[in-house]
C-alpha positions in Angstrom: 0.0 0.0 0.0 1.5 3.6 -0.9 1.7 6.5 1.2 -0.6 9.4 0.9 1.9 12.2 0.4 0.2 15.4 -0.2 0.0 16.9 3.3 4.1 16.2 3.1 3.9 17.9 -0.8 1.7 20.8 -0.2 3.2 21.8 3.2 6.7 21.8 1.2 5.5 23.8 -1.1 3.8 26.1 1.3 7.2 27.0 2.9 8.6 27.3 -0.3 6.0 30.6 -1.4 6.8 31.8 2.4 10.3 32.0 0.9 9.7 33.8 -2.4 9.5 37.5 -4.0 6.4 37.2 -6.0 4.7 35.2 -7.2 6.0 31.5 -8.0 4.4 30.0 -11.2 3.1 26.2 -11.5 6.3 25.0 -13.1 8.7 26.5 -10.9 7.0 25.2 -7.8 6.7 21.3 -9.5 10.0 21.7 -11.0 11.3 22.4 -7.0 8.8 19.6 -6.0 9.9 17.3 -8.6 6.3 16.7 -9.5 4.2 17.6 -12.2 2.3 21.4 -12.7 -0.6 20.0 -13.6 -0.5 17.7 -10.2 0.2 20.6 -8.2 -2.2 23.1 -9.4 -5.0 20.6 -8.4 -3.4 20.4 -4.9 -3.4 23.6 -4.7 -6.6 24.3 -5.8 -8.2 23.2 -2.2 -5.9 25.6 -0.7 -6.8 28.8 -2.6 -10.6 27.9 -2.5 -9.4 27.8 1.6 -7.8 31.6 1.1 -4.5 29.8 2.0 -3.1 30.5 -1.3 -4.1 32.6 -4.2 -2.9 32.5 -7.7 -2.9 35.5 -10.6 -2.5 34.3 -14.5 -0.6 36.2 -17.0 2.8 37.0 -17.2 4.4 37.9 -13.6 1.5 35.4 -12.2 1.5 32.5 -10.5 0.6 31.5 -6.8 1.8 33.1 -3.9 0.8 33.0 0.5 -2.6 34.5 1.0 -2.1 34.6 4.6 0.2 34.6 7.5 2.4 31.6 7.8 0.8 32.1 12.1 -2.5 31.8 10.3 -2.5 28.3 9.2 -1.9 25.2 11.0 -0.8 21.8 9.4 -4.2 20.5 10.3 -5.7 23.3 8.4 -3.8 22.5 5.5 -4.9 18.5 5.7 -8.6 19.4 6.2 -8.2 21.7 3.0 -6.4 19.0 1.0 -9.8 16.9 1.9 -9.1 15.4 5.2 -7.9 12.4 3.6 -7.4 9.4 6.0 -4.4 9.7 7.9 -4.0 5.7 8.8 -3.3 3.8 6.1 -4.4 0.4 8.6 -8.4 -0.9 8.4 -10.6 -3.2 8.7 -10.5 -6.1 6.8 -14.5 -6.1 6.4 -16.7 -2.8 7.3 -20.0 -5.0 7.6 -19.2 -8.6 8.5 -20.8 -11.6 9.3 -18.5 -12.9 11.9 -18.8 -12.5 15.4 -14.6 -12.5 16.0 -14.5 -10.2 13.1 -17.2 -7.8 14.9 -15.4 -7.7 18.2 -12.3 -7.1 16.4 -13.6 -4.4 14.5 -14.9 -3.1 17.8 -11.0 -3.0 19.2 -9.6 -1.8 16.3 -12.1 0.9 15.4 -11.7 2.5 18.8 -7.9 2.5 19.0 -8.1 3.8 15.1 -10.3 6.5 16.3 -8.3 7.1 19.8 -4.8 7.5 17.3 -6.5 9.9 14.6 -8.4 12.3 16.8 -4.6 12.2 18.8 -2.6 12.6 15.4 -5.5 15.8 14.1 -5.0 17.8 17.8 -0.9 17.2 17.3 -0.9 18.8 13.5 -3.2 21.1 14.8 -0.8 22.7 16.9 1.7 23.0 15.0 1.9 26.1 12.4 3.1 26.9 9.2 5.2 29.5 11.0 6.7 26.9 13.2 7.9 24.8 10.1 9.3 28.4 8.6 11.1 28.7 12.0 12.6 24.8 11.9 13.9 25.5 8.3 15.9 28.6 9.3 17.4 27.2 11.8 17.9 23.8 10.0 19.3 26.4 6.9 21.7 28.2 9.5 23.2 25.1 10.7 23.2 23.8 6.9 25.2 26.8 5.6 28.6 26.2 7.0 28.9 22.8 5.2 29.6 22.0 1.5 26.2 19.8 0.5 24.1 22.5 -0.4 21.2 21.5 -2.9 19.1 23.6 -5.7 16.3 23.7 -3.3 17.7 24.7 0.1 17.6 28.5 -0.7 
């Protein structure tokens, strides 16, 4: 089973625009993602319809912040990607038959629940600005060494 990866995506690219100018356009941002524009304008698109992100066409376009980096927490950002499911364990059968698989079910759905209402109050707590903080610091240590890569600004 594979990873859902857009909260990780869009949160990278998040900090990214926090780090910009202007405007950045479709390309640059997937070319820094190494993704696809057409993939990350329809990640994007939940965030601008949350007035996380807006984005202007025409030459010097492109998408840029909307709102404070203080403003937006990483839940916020998952709940605007669609609040996709965050545990990537389930039940082997929703409805079943058996009685064992029913009191599983029972045991698991309760711990399932216990761990996502935990992990949703944890990235709700944390903000955008926090993650801006972590990468300047983690950039300040960085700069003395030789490794430095296209996308580390």
């Amino acid at each position: 089973m594979t990873r859902d990866s857009r909260l990780s995506a869009v949160l990278h690219v998040l900090l990214h625009l926090a780090e910009m100018d202007g405007p950045a356009t479709s390309e640059t941002l997937a070319k820094a993602m190494g993704s696809n524009p057409v993939v990350l304008r329809r990640l994007l698109g939940g965030l601008r319809e949350a007035g996380f992100v807006a984005s202007e066409k025409g030459h010097g376009g492109g998408w840029s912040l909307a709102c404070r980096l203080t403003d937006i927490s990483l839940r916020d950002v998952h709940e605007a990607l669609g609040a996709p499911t965050l545990l990537a364990i389930g039940h082997r059968s929703e409805h079943p038959d058996c009685l064992v698989e029913k009191a599983v079910n029972a045991a698991l759905g309760s711990a399932f629940a216990e761990a996502e209402a935990l992990l949703l109050a944890r990235l709700g707590g944390v903000s955008l600005a926090q993650l801006s903080a972590d990468f300047h610091q983690r950039l300040q240590s960085h700069r003395g060494t030789a490794h430095h890569h296209d996308h580390d600004f």
